[in-house]
LUMLUM-786866 format. One record per residue (C-alpha): z, y negated, x negated; residue in three letters. Coordinates in steps of 0.5 Angstrom, whole numbers. Layout:
> c3, c2, c1, rest
> Z, Y, X, ALA
...
//
This chain:
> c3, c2, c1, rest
> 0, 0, 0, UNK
> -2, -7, -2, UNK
> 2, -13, 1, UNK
> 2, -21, -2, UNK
> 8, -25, -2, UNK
> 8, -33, -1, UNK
> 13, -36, -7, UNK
> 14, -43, -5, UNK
> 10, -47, -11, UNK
> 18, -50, -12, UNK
> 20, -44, -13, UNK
> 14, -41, -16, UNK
> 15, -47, -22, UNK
> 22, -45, -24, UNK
> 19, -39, -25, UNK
> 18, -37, -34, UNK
> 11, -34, -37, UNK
> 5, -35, -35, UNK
> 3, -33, -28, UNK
> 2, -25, -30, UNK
> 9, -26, -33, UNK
> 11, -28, -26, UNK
> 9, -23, -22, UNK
> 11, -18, -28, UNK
> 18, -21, -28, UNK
> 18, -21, -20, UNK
> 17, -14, -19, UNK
> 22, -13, -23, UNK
> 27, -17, -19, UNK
> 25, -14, -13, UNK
> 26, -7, -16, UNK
> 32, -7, -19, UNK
> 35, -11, -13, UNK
> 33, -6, -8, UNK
> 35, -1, -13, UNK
> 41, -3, -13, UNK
> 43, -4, -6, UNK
> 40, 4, -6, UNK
> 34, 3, -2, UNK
> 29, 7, -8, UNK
> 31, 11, -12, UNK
> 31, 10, -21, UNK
> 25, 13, -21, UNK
> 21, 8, -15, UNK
> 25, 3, -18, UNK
> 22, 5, -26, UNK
> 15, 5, -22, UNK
> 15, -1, -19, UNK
> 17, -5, -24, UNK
> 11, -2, -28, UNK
> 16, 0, -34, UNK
> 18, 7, -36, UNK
> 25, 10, -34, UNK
> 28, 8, -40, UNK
> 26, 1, -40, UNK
> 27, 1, -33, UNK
> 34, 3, -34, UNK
> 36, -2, -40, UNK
> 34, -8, -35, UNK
> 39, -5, -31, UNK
> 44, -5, -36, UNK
> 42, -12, -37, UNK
> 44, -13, -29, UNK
> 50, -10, -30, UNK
> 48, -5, -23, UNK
> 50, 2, -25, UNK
> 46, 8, -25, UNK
> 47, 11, -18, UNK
> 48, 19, -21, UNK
> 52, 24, -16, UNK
> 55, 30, -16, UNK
> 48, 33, -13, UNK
> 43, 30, -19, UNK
> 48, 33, -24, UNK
> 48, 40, -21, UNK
> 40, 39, -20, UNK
> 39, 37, -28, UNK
> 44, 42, -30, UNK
> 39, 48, -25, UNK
> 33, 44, -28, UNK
> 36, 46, -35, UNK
> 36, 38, -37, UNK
> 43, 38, -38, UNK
> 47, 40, -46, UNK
> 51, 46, -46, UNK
//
């Protein structure tokens, strides 16, 4: 799904970078503030800031959101094999 997004021009001209950076950078708000509130997993988050996991992830930590991990996610790694012994 594609959808456009009107950013009020005095809005849009506090934001930093060119208009690329812009964009890049709003997603990735959007991303880690819907991540936050659990309305998509870290994996959707990671895709729709066009970062991989792990940069996605340290963009959190510079947000100070924590990582959404439970009980279920440890158990399905561990099944996976994906957690040390």
């Amino acid at each position: 799904m594609q959808m456009t997004l009107d950013i009020p021009d005095d809005v849009a001209e506090r934001l930093p970078g060119d208009e690329s950076q812009r964009r890049r950078g709003l997603l990735l708000e959007l991303a880690c503030g819907m991540y936050a509130a659990r309305t998509i997993t870290h994996a959707q988050g990671a895709e729709l800031a066009g970062l991989e996991r792990l940069k996605f992830q340290h963009e959190l930590g510079l947000r100070e959101i924590p990582i959404h991990y439970t009980l279920n996610d440890w158990q399905h790694d561990l099944t996976a094999g994906l957690c040390g012994e």
